[in-house]
Backbone as CSV, one residue per row, in Angstrom:
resi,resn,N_x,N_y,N_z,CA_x,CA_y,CA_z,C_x,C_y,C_z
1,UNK,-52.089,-22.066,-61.214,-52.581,-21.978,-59.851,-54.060,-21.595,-59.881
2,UNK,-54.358,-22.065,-59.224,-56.075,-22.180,-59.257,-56.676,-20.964,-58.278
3,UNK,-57.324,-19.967,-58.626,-57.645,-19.003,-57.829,-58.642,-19.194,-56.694
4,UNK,-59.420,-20.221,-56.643,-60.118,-20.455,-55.938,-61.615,-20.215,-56.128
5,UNK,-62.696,-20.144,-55.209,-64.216,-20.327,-55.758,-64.216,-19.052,-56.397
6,UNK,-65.429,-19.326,-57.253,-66.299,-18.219,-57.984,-66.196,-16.858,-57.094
7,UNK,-67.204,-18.116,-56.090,-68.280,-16.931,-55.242,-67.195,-16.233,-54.392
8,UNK,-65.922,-16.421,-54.429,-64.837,-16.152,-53.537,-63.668,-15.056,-54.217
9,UNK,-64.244,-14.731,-55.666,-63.652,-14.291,-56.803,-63.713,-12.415,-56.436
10,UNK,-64.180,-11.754,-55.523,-64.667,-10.436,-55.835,-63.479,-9.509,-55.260
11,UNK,-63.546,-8.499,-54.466,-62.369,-7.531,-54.044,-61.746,-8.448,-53.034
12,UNK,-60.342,-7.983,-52.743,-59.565,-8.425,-51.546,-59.609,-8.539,-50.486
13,UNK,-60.624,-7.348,-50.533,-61.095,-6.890,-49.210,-62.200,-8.057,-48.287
14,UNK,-63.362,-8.307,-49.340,-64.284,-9.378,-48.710,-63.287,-10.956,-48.425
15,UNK,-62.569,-11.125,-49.414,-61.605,-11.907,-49.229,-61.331,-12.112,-47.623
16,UNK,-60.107,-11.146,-47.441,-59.800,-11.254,-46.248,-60.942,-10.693,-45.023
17,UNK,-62.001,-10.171,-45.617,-63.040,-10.437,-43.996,-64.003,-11.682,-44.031
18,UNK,-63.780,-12.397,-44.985,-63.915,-13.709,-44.929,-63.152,-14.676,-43.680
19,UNK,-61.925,-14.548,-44.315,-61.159,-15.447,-43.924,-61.195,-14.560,-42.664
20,UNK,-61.102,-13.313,-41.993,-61.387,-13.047,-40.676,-62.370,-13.599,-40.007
21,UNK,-63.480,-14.108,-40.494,-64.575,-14.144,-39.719,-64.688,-15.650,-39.486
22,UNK,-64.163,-16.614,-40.392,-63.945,-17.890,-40.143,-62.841,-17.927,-39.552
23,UNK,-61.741,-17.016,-39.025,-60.450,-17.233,-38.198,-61.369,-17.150,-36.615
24,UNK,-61.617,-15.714,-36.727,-62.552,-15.466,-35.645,-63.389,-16.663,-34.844
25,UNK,-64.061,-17.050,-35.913,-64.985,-18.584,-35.057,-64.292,-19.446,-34.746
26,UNK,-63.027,-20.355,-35.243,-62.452,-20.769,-35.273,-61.574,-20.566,-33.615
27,UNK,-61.154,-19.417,-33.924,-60.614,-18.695,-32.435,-61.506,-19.139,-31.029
28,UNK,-62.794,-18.644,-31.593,-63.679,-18.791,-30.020,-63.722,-19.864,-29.838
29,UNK,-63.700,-20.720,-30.718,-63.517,-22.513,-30.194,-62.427,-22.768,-29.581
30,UNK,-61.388,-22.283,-30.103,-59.815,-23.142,-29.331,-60.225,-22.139,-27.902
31,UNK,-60.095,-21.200,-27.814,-60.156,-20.502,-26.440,-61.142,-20.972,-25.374
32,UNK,-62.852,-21.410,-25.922,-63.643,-21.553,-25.046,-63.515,-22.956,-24.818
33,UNK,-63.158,-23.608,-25.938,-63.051,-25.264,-25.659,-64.643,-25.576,-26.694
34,UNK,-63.691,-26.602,-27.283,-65.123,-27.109,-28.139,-66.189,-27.926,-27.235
35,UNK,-65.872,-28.070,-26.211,-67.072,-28.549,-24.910,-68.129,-27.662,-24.648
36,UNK,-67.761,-26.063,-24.686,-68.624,-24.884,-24.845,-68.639,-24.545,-25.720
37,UNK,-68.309,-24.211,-26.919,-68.248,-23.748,-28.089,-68.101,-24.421,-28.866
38,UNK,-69.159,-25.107,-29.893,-69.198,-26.549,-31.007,-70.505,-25.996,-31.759
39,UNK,-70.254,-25.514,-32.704,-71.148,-25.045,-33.817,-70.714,-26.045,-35.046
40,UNK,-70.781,-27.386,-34.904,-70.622,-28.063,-36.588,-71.017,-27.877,-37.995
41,UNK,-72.533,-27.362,-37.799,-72.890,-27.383,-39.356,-72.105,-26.089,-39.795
42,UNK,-71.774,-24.876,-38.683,-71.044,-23.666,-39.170,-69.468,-23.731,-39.627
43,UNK,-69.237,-25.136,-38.823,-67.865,-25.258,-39.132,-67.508,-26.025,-40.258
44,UNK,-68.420,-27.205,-40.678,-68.640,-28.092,-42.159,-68.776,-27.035,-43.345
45,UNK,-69.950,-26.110,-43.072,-70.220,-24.982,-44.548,-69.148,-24.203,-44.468
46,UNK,-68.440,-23.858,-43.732,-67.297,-22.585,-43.882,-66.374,-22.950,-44.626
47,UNK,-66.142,-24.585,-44.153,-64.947,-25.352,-44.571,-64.978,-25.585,-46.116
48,UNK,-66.448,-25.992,-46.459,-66.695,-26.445,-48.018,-66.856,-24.718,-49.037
49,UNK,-66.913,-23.559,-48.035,-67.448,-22.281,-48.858,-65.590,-22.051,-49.063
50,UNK,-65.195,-22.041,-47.993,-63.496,-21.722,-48.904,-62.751,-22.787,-49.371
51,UNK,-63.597,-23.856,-49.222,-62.767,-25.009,-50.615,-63.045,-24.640,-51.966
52,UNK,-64.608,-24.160,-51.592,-65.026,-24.168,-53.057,-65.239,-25.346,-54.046
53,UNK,-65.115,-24.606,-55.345,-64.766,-25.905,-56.204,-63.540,-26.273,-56.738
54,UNK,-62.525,-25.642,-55.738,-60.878,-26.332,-56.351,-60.678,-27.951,-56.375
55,UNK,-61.468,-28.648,-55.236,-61.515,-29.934,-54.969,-62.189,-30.877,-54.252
56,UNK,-63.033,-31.959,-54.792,-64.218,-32.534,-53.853,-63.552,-32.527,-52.159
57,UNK,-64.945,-32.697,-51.812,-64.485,-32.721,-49.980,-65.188,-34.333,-49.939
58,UNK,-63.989,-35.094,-49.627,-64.884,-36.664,-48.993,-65.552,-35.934,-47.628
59,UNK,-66.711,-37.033,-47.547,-67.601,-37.354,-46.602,-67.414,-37.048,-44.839
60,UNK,-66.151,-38.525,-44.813,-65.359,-38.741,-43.781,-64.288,-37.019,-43.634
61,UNK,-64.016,-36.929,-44.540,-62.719,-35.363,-44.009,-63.754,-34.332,-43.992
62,UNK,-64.944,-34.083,-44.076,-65.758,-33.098,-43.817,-66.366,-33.331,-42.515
63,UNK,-66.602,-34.533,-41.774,-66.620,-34.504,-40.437,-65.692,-34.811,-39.675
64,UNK,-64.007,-34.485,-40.170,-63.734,-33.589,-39.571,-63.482,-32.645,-39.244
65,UNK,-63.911,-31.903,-40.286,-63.717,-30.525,-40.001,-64.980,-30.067,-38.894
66,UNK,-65.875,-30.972,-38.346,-66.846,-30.442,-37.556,-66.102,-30.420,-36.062
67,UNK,-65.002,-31.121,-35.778,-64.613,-31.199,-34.360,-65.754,-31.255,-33.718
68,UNK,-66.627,-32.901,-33.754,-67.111,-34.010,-32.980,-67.133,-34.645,-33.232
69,UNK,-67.676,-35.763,-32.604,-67.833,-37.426,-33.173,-68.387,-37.345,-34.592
70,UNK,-67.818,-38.462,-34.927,-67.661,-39.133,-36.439,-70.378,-38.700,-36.794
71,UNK,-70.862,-39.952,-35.618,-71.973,-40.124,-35.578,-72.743,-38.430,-35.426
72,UNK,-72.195,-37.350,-34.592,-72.647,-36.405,-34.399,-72.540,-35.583,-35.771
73,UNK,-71.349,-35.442,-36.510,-70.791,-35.137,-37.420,-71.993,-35.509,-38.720
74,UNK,-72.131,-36.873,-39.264,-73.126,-37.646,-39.968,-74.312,-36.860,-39.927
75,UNK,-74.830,-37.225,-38.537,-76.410,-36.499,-38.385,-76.542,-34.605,-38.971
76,UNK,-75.450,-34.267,-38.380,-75.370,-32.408,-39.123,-75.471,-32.866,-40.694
77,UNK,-74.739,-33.802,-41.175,-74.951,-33.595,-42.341,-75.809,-33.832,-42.687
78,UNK,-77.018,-35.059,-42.956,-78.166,-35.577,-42.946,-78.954,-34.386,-42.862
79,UNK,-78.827,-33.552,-41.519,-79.920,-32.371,-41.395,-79.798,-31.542,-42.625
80,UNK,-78.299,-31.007,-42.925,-77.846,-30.127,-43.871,-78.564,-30.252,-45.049
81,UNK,-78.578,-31.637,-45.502,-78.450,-32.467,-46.867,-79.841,-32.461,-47.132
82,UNK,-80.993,-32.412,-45.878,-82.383,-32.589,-45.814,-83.164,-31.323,-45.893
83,UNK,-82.015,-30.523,-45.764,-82.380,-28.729,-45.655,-82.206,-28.365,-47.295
84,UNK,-81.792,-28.919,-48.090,-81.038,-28.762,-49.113,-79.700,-27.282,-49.197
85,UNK,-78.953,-28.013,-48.334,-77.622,-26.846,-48.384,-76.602,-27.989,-48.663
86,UNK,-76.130,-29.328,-48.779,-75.504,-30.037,-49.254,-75.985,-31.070,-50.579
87,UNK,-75.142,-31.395,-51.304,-75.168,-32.791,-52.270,-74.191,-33.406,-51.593
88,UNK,-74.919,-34.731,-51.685,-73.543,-36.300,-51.881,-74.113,-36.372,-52.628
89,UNK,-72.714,-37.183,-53.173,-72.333,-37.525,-54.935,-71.075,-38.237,-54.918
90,UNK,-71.090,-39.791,-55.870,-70.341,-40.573,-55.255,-69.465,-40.334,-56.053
91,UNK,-67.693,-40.630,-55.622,-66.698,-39.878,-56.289,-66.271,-40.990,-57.375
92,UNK,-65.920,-40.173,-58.519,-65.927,-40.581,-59.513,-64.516,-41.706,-59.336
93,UNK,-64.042,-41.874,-58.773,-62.505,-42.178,-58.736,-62.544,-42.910,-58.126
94,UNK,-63.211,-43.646,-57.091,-63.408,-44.304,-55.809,-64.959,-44.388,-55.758
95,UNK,-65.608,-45.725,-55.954,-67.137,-46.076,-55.608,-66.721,-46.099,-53.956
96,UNK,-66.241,-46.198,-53.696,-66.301,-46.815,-51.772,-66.523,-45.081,-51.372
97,UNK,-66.293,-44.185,-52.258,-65.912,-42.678,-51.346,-67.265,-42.006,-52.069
98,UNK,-67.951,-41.033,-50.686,-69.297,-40.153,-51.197,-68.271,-38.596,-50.947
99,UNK,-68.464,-37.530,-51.636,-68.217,-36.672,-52.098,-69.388,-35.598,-51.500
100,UNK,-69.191,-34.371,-50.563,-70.077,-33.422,-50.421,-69.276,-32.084,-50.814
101,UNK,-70.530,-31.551,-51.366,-70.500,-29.635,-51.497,-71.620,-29.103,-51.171
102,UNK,-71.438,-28.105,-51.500,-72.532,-26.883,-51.174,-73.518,-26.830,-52.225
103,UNK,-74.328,-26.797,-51.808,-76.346,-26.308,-52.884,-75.817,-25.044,-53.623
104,UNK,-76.640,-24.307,-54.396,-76.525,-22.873,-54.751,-77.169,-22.454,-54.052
105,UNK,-77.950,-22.898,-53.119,-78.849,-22.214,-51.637,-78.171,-21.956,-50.732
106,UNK,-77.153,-22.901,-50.297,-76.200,-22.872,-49.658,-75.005,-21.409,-49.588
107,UNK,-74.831,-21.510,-51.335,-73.732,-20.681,-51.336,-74.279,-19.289,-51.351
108,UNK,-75.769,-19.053,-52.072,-76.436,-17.940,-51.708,-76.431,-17.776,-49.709
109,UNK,-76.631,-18.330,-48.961,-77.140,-17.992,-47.610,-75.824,-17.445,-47.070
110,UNK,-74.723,-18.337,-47.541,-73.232,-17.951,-46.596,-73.186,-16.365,-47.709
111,UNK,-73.197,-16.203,-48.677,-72.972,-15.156,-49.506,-73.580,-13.720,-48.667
112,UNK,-74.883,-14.290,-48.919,-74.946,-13.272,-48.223,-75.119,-12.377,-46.691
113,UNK,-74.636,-13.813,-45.848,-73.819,-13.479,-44.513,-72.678,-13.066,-44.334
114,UNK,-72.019,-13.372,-45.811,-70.912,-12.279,-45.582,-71.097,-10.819,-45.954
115,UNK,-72.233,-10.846,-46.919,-72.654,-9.469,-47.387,-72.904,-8.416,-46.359
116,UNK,-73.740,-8.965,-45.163,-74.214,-8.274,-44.634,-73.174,-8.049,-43.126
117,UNK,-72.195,-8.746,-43.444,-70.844,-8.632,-42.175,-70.043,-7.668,-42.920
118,UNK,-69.740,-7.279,-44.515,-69.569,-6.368,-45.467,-70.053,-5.023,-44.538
119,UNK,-71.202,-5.537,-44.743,-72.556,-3.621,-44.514,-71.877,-3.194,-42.768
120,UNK,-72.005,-4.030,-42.372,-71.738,-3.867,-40.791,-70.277,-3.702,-40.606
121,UNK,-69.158,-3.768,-41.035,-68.073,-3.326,-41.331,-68.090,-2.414,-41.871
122,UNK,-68.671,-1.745,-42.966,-69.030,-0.067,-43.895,-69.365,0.603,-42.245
123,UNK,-70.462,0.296,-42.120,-71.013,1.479,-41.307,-70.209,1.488,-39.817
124,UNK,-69.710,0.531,-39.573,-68.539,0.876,-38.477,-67.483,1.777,-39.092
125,UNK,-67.094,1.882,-40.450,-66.335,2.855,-40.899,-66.433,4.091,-40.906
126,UNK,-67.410,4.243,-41.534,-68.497,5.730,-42.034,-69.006,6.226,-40.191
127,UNK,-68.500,5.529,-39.465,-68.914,5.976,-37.949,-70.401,5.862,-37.531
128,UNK,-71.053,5.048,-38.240,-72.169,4.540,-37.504,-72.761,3.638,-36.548
């Protein structure tokens, strides 16, 4: 069984305020309606930071994980890809299929947005 990413490798604890904080966003979308609430590129990187590297993400199934159009979906990535926080890379198994992940810029920026949702969770503890 495959434990999952690296960068996803540390205490239990960040673990699950991970996966809280992408439940959380996740949440404010179904409740507000993705008509008011549609953050894609947040919802594409979250999706590829807890895939990790257990298994490529095609192209096409990474927009959908943006919940919008296919064309709206594309362009986030393009921006992403132009920012350097994504690679395409065509899958080894399938020429017809492009393959995206995360930069090490990428995985540094979400890293350390969770770091600092870490700190801000401490000091809500410690009563600050």
């Amino acid at each position: 069984m495959n434990a999952g990413p690296s960068w996803l490798a540390g205490s239990q604890a960040r673990g699950e305020m991970i996966a809280f904080a992408v439940r959380a966003h996740q949440l404010l979308g179904e409740r507000l309606g993705r008509d008011l609430y549609s953050v894609p590129a947040l919802d594409m990187l979250l999706d590829l930071y807890l895939l990790g590297n257990r298994k490529p993400r095609s192209l096409s199934s990474l927009c959908g994980a943006a919940h919008v159009p296919i064309r709206s979906a594309l362009r986030t990535i393009n921006r992403m890809t132009d920012k350097g926080l994504l690679i395409r890379a065509p899958d080894p198994d399938d020429a017809r299929r492009v393959n995206v992940e995360l930069t090490g810029k990428a995985v540094a920026l979400l890293g350390g947005y969770f770091d600092a949702l870490e700190a801000i969770r401490g000091g809500e503890r410690e009563g600050r």
